[in-house]
C-alpha positions, 0 to 999 in steps of 0.5 A: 651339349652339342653333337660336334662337342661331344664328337670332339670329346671322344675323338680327345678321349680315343687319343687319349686312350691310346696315349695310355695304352702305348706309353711305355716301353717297348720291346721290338722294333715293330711295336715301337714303330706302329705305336709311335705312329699310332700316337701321332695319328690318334692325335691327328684325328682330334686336331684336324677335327678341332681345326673345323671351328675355324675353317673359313668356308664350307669346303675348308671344314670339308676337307679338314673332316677329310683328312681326320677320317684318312688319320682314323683309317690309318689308326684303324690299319695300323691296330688291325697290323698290331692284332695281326703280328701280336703286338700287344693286348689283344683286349686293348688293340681289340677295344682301340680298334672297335672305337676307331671304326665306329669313329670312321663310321661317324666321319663318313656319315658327317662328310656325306650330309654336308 
């Protein structure tokens, strides 16, 4: 199994995750709108990842790894909001959170080799 499949996979299951953490109804306005825009974002991560397959050239890839890493450190600001203002589980915002950081932290280390 490859490093990008396996990548790939954990980007699916952190949106994934985050789809089953935030898939119910909520009770104020702000935890519906940072749930609702965290959703998106989680997904964003893995589409624009999956997208790299296809990119025509090195700088297509480049910029399509750039753009998951902007949509991780939006999910990463928008658990830190969530855990700031006691929005949700803390176990649950705190374990999102920790994977969205390392996810940053692989990105990064991707983006800076090529």
């Amino acid at each position: 199994m490859s490093k990008a499949y396996d990548l790939e996979e954990r980007l699916i299951s952190f949106a994934a995750d985050v789809v089953l953490v935030f898939d119910k109804p909520t009770k104020t306005y702000a935890s519906k709108y940072y749930a609702e825009q965290l959703i998106r974002s989680s997904g964003s991560v893995s589409l624009n990842f999956s997208e790299i397959a296809g990119a025509g050239t090195e700088k297509d890839k480049i910029n399509k790894l750039r753009i998951a890493l902007k949509e991780i450190k939006e999910c990463n600001n928008n658990l830190r909001i969530q855990l700031k203002a006691n929005l949700g589980n803390a176990e649950s915002l705190t374990s999102l959170q920790d994977e969205a950081e390392q996810i940053v932290r692989i990105l990064v280390a991707i983006i800076n080799k090529r």
